[in-house]
C-alpha positions as CSV (number, residue, x, y, z in Angstrom):
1,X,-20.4,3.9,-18.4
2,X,-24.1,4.5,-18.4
3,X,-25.8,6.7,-16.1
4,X,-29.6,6.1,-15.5
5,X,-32.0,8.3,-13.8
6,X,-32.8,7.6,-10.2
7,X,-35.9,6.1,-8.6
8,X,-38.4,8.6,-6.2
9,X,-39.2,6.7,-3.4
10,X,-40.9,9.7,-1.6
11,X,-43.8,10.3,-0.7
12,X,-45.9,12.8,-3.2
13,X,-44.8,14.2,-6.3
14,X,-42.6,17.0,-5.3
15,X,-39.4,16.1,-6.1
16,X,-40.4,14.0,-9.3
17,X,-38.2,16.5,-11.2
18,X,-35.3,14.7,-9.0
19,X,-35.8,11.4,-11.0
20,X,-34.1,13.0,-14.4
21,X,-32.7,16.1,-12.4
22,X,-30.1,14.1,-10.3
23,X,-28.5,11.8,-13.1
24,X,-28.7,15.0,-15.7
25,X,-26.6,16.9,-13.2
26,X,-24.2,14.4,-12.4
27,X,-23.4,13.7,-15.8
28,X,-21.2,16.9,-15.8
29,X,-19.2,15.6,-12.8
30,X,-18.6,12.3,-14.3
31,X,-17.6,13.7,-18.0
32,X,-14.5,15.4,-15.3
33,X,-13.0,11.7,-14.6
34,X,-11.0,11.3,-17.7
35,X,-10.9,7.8,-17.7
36,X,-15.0,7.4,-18.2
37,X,-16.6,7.3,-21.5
38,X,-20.3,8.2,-21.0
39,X,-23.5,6.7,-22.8
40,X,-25.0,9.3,-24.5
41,X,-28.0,10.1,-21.8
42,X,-30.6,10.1,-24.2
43,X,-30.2,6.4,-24.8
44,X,-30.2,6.5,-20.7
45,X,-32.8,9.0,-19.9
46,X,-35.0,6.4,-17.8
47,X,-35.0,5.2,-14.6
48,X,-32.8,1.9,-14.6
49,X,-34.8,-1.3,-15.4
50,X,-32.6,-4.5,-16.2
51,X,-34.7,-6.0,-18.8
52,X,-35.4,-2.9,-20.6
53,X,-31.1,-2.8,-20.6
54,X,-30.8,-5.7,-21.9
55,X,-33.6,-5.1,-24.6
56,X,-32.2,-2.2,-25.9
57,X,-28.7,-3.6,-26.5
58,X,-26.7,-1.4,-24.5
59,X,-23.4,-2.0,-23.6
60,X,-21.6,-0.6,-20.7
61,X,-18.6,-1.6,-18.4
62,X,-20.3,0.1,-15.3
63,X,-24.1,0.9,-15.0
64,X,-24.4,3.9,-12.4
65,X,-28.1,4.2,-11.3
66,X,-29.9,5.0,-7.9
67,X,-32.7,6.3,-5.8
68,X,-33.9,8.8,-3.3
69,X,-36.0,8.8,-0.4
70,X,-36.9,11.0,2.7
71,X,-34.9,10.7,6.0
72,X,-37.3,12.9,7.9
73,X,-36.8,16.3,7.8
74,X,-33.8,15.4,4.7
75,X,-33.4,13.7,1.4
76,X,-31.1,10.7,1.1
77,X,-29.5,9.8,-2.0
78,X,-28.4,6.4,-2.8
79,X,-26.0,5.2,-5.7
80,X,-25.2,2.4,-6.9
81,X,-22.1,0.5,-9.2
82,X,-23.9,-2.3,-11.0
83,X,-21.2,-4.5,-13.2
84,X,-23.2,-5.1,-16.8
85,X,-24.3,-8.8,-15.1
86,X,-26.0,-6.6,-12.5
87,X,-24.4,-7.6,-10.0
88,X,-23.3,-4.9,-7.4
89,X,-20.1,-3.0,-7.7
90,X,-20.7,-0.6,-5.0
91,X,-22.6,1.6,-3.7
92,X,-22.7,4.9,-1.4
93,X,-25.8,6.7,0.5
94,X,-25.3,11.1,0.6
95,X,-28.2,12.8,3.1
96,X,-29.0,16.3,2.7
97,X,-31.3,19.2,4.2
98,X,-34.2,19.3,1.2
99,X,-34.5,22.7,0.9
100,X,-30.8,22.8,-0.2
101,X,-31.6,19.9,-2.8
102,X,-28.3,21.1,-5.2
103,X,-26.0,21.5,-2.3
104,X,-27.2,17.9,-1.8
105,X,-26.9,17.0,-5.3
106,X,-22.9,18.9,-5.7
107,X,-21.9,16.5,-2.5
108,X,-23.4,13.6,-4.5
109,X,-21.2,14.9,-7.5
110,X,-18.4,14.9,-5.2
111,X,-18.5,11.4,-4.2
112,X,-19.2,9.7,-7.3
113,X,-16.4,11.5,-8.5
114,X,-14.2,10.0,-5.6
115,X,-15.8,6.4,-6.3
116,X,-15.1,6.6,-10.4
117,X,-11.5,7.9,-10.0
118,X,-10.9,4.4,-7.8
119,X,-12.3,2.2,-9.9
């Protein structure tokens, strides 16, 4: 499985650190569901583009990749399943409160965790 970073879509620059932040936190929930091999996330350590995938030669059963956006006075998350033809597995939208960005970012964990383990 490879994990990419996900896309700001908000407004500004304060939560750029989210982009890597996200995908480098989730990687520790994912490494918990036994039956997923990760990419090493420095081959990963972008925010997804399909050609640049294919370019690179990577090869993955399941890409994991999304974005985040404001919700007005929150931050929603969105995740995505994308099978290696990029077509789409799944995918799953978590809001949070932003000034409790890694409470948002643990129920994130959660999920994807949930969503992996069904697969």
């Amino acid at each position: 499985m490879a994990l990419f970073n996900y896309k700001d879509k908000t407004a500004g620059g304060q939560f750029a650190w989210l982009e890597r932040g996200i995908a480098n936190i989730l990687k520790f929930d994912v490494i918990e569901v036994k039956s997923i091999q990760l990419v090493d996330r420095e081959q990963t350590d972008v925010t997804f583009d399909p050609a640049w995938y294919r370019d690179r030669g990577l090869t993955a059963d399941l890409i994991i990749t999304g974005e985040f956006s404001e919700a007005g006075p929150q931050l929603k998350v969105t995740t995505w399943f994308l099978s290696p033809t990029m077509a789409s597995v799944g995918q799953f939208e978590i809001e949070g409160d932003r000034a409790d960005i890694f409470s948002l970012i643990e129920k994130v964990g959660l999920r994807l965790k949930q969503e992996l383990s069904s697969l």
